[in-house]
Phi, psi and omega in degrees: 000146200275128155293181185277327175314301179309329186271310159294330156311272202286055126275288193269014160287323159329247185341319196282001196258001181264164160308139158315313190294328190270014142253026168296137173064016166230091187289014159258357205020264180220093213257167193252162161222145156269022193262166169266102178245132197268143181284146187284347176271024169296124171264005167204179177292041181217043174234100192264154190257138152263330184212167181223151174262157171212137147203128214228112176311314155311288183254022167092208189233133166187169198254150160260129158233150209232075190338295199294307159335013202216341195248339185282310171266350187224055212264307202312345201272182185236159204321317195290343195268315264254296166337296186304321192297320187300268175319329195305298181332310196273326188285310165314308185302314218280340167296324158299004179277290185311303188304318169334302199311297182293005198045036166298167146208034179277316185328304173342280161319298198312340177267339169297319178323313182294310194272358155311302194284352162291338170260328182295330192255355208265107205257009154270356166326154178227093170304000000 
């Protein structure tokens, strides 16, 4: 399992290795957390946020991803999957980016879709 140091490495080999235009305007960029944070849409503890997009009047647009939720769910994989997961993540986020950017919302859709199917499958659903 990667440290957060270790973690931190690849987020930013991660970026520096994307285009420059898909962080246009997101002027906070892309920060690491070391917290586990659980989704308020959850029916028990095992719905984790890995990363989140903000764009914020104040304080702009920038991505949070959030290690221990990311160690937490992808504690079986060994460094090199655990990495592909990271990005995968960065990647989901820097999409909610864009689309905003486009006045898009299909991730949007696409992630309510997902958390459908989280409850449908879920044996604390409540029918």
């Amino acid at each position: 399992m990667m440290t957060l140091e270790q973690t931190e490495e690849a987020l930013h080999r991660i970026v520096d290795g994307l285009p420059p235009e898909v962080f246009v305007d997101l002027n906070g960029g892309v920060l690491l957390r070391e917290e586990v944070k659980l989704s308020e849409n959850r029916l028990a503890d095992d719905l984790y946020v890995l990363g989140e997009y903000h764009h914020k009047q104040i304080y702009g647009r920038y991505i949070i991803i959030y290690y221990g939720s990311l160690k937490r769910v992808y504690r079986h994989l060994d460094d090199e999957r655990f990495e592909e997961e990271l990005e995968r993540v960065v990647k989901h986020e820097l999409t909610h980016h864009l689309e905003n950017r486009a006045k898009e919302h299909d991730l949007e859709v696409e992630d309510e879709r997902s958390l459908l199917h989280y409850y449908a499958r879920h044996p604390l659903r409540e029918d």
